[in-house]
SEDRENRO-808302 format. One line per field, with one value per residue (C-alpha): residue number from 1; residue in three letters; x, y, z. Coordinates in Angstrom, 2 decimals. Layout:
! residues N
n: [NUM/...]
res: [Ala/...]
X: [X/...]
Y: [Y/...]
Z: [Z/...]
//
This chain:
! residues 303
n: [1/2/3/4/5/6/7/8/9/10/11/12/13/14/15/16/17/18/19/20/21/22/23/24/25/26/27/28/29/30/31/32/33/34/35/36/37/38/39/40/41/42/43/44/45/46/47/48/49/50/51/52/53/54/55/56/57/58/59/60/61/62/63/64/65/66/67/68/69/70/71/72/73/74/75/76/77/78/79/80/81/82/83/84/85/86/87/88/89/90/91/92/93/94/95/96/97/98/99/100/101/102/103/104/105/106/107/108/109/110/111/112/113/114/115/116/117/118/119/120/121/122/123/124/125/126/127/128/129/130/131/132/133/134/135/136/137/138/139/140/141/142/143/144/145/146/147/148/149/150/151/152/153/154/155/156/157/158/159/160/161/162/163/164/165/166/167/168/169/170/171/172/173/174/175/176/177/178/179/180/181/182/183/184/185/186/187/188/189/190/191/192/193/194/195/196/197/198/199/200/201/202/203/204/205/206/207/208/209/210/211/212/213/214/215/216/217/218/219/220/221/222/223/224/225/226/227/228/229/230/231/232/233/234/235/236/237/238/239/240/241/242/243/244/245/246/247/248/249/250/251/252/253/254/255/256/257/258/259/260/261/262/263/264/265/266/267/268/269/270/271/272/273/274/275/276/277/278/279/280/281/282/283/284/285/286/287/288/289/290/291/292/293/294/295/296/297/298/299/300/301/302/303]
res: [Unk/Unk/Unk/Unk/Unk/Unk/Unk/Unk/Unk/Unk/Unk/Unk/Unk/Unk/Unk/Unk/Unk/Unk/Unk/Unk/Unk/Unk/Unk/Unk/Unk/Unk/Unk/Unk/Unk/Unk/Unk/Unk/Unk/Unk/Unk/Unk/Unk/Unk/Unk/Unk/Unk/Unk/Unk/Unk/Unk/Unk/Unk/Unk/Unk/Unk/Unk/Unk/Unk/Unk/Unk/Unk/Unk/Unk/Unk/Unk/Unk/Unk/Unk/Unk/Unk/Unk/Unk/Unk/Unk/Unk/Unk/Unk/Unk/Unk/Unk/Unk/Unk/Unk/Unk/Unk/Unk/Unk/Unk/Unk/Unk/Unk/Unk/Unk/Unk/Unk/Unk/Unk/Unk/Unk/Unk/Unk/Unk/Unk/Unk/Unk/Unk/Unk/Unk/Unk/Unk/Unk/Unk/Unk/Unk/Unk/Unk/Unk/Unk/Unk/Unk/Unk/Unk/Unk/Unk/Unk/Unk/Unk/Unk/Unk/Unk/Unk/Unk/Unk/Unk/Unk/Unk/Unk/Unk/Unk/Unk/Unk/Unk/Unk/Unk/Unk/Unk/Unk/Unk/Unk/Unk/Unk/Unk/Unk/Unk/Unk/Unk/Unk/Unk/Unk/Unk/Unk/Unk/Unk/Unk/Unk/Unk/Unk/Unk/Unk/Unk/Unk/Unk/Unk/Unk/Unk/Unk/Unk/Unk/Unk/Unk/Unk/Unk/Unk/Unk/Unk/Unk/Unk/Unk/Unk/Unk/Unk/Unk/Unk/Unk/Unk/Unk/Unk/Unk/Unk/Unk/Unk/Unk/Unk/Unk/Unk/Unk/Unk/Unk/Unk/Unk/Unk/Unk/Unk/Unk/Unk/Unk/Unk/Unk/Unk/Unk/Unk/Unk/Unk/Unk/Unk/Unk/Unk/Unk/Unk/Unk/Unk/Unk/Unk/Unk/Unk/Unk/Unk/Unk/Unk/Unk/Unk/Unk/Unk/Unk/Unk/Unk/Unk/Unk/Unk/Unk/Unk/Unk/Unk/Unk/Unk/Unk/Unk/Unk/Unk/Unk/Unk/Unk/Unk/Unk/Unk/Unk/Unk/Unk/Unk/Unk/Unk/Unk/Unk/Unk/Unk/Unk/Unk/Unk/Unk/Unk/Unk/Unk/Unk/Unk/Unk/Unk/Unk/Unk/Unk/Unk/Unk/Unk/Unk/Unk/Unk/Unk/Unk/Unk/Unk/Unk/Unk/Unk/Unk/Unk/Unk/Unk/Unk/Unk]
X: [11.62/9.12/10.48/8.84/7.80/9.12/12.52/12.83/11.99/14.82/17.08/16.77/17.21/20.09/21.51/20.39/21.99/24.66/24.49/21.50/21.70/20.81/17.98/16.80/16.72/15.01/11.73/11.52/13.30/15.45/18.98/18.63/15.03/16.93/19.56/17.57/15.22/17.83/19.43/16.23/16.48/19.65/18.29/14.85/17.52/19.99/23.05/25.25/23.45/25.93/29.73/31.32/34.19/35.18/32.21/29.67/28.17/28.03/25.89/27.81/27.41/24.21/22.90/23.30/21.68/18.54/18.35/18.19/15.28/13.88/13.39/10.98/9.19/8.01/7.33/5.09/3.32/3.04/1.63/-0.58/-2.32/-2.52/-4.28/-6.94/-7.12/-8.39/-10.53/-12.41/-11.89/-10.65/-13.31/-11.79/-7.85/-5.62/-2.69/0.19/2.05/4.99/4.60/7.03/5.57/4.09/2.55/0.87/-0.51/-1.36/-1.72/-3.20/-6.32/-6.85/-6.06/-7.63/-10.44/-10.45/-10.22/-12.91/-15.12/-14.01/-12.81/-14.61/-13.36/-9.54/-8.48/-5.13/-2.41/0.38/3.94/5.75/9.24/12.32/11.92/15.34/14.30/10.77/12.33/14.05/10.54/8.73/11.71/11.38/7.88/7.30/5.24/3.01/4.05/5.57/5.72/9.44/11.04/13.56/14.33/15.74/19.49/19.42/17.42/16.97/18.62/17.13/16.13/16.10/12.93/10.81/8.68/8.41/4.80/5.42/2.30/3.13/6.23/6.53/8.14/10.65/10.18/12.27/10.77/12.07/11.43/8.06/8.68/12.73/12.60/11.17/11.24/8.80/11.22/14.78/17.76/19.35/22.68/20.61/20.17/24.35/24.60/21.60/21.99/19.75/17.53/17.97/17.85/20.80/22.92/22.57/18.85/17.91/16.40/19.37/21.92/19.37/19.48/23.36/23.56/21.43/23.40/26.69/25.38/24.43/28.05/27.95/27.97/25.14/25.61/23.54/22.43/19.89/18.95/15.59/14.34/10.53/9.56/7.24/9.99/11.56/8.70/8.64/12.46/12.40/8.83/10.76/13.65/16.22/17.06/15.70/14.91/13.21/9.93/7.64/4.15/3.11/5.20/3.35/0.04/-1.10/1.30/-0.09/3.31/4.00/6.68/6.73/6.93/9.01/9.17/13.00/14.41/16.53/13.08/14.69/11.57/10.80/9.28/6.63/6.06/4.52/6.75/5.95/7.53/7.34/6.33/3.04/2.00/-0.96/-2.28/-5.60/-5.99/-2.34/-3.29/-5.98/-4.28/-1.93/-4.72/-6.52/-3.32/-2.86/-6.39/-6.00/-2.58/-4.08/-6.96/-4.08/-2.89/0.05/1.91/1.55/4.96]
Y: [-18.08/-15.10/-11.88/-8.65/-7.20/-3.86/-4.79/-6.45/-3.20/-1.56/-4.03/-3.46/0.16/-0.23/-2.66/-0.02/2.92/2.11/3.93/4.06/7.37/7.58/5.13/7.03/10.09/8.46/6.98/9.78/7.75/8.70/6.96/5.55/3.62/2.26/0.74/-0.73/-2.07/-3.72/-4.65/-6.65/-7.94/-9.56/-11.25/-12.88/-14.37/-15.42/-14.67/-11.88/-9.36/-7.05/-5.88/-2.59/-1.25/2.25/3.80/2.35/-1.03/-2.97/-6.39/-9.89/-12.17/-13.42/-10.21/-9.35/-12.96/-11.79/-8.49/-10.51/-12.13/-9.27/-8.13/-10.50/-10.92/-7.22/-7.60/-10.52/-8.64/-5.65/-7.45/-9.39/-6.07/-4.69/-7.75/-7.02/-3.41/-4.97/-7.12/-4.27/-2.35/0.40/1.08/2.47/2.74/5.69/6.59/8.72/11.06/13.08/16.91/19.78/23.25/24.59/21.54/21.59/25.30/24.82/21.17/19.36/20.62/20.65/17.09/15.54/17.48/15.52/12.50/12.53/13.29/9.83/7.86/9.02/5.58/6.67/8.53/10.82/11.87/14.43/15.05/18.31/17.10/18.77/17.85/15.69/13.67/12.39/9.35/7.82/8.32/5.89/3.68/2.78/2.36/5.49/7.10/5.48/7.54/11.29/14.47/14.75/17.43/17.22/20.04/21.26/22.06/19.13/15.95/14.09/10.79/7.67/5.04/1.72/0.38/3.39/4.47/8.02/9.26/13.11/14.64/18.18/20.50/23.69/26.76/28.97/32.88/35.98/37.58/41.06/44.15/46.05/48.35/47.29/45.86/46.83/44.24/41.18/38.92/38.07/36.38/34.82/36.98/39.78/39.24/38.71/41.96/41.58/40.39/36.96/35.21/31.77/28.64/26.77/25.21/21.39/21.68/20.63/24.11/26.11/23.52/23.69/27.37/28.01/25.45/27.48/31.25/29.06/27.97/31.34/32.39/33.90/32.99/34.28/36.14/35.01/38.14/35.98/32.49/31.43/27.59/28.35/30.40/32.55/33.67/34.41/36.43/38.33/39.32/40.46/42.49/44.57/45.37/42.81/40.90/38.62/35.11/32.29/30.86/28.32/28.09/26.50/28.43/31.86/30.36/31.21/33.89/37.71/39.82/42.90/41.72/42.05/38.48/38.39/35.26/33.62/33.75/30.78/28.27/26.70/24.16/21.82/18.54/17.23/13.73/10.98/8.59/5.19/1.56/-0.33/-3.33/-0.96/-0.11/-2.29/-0.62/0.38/3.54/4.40/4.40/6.44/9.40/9.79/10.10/12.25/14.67/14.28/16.10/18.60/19.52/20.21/21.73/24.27/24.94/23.41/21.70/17.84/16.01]
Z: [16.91/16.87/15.52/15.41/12.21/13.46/14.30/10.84/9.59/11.65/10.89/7.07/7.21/8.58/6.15/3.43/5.36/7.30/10.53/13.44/13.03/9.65/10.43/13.30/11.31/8.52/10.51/13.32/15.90/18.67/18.08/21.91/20.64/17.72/19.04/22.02/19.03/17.48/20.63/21.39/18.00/18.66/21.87/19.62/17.35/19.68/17.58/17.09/14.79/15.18/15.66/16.63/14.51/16.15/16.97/14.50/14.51/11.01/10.52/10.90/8.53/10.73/10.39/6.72/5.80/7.96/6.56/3.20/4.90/6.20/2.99/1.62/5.04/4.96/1.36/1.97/4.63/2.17/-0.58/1.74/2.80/-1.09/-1.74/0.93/-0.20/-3.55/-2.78/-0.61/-4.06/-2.47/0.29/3.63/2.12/3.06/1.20/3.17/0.02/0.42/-0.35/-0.54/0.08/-3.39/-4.21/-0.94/-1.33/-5.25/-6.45/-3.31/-2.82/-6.60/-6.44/-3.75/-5.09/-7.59/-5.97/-3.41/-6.35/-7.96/-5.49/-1.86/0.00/-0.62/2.12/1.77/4.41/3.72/4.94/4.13/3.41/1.48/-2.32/-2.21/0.93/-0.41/-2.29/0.17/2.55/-0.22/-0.75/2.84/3.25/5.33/2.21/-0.36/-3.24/-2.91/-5.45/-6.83/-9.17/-12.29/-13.18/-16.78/-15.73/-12.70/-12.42/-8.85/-8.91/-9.68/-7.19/-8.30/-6.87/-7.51/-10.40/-11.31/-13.35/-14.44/-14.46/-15.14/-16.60/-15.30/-16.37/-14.19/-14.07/-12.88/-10.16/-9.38/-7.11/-8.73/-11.61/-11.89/-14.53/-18.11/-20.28/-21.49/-20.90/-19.30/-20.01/-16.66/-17.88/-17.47/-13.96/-13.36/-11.48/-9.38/-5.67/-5.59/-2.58/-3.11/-0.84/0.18/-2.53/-0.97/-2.01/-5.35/-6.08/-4.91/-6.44/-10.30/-10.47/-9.24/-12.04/-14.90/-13.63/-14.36/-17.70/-18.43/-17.49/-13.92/-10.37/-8.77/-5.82/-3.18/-0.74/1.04/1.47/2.01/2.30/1.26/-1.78/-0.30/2.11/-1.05/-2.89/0.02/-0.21/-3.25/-2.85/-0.44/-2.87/-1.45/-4.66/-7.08/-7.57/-9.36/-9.33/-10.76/-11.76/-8.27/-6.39/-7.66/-8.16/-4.68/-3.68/-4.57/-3.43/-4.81/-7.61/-11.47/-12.57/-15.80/-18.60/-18.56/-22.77/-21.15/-20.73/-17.93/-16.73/-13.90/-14.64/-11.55/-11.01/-8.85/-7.13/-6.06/-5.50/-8.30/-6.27/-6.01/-9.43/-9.96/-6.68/-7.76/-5.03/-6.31/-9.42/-9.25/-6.96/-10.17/-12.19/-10.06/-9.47/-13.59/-14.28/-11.28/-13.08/-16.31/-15.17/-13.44/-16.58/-16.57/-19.43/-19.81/-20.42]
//
């Protein structure tokens, strides 16, 4: 029996998340080329796979025992092509990180600036992706390693197989409509009257700071939402409301704003994600270094 490497890979995506949609979604599939994938699946093992209940399909018993298998297969293959990577010590490797939008404007080319200087054989590809969906992206094998965010009122939940490095701890600042505000720094109370651009409350951003204004005993009310920080800046440079920002998010952005310290030191901790299965990596290993130094050479606080 032959069985394609690819279709294993399906197959275990699904066991892990329980629709094809969700697979689909996950690896930039259309749900049509899914379930002809696993369809073809089926045939190359000659037994049921699969069984419809309603309108979703759910692993037999055949199924669940080769996505067991599946498992180790691609984790064989995996470890088979680290192995290689080493013994070329590095030469020719390219690592694919997940990045979310200030850490692409502020910390990448720092880092990777760093990197080619120390390591010029490893090669680096990004992908933009929400904050809360880079850990699932590694978990699955569609990223090497990916930036992810705790912050001080909210931390991103843990995955099991993955390894978190923080290289960095930022801090979170008011930032308000120019001259409207005279004061060296802000309590988040302060701020209870003030309409506020935020993004949506199912992102971990929106959901930390709704959480901090609660703490600080108000509701925020949310005049505008806005998915990308510099959408944001912008807002509130045009008298629309206030909002919230970190040290990457303002390191490249020169609105017209008055930038004000938070009394409240609410703080954001930044770190590297990887499987552990891939910490003795050595090209992993040395991107977290690498994104460590351009961090502090930022100025930003070491955890």
């Amino acid at each position: 029996m032959e069985v394609s490497l690819h279709r294993l890979k399906l197959l275990r995506e699904l066991e892990r998340r329980g629709t094809v949609t969700a697979v689909a979604a996950a690896l930039n599939y259309t749900v049509s080329a899914v379930s002809q994938q696993l369809a073809l699946l089926e045939r190359e093992v000659g037994t049921p796979l699969f069984e419809r209940r309603g309108r979703r399909i759910v692993l037999t018993e055949a199924g669940l025992s080769l996505a067991g298998h599946a498992e180790t297969i691609l984790g064989a293959v995996e470890d088979a092509a680290h192995a290689m990577e080493s013994a070329r010590a590095g030469v020719g490797t390219t690592l694919t990180a997940g990045v979310w939008a200030s850490v692409a404007t502020a910390l990448l080319p720092a880092g990777l600036a760093v990197l080619a200087r120390d390591h010029p054989g490893i090669a680096v590809r990004t992908r933009e992706l929400a904050p809360e969906d880079t850990t699932g992206a590694v978990r699955d094998g569609s990223l090497d390693l990916a930036f992810v965010l705790d912050y001080s009122t909210y931390a991103m939940a843990r995955v099991p197989e993955l390894a978190r490095v923080p290289i960095a701890v930022e801090s979170l600042h008011a930032v308000v409509p120019r001259g409207s505000l005279d004061a060296e720094s802000v309590r988040l109370a302060d701020l209870a009257d003030a309409p506020w651009i935020l993004s949506r409350a199912r992102s971990h951003y929106g959901r930390a700071v709704r959480i901090a204004c609660r703490e600080a005993g108000f509701e925020p009310e949310i005049r505008h939402e806005a998915g990308e920080q510099s959408t944001a800046l912008a807002l509130v440079a045009a008298g629309l409301g206030v909002t919230l920002a970190s040290d990457l998010g303002l390191g490249t952005y020169g609105a017209d704003v008055d930038v004000v310290p938070l009394a409240d030191a609410l703080t954001r901790t930044v770190s590297i994600a990887y499987r552990e299965r891939d910490a003795r990596r050595e090209p992993l290993r040395a991107f977290v270094e690498a994104f460590a130094e351009a961090a502090r050479g930022l100025g930003l606080e070491a955890p």
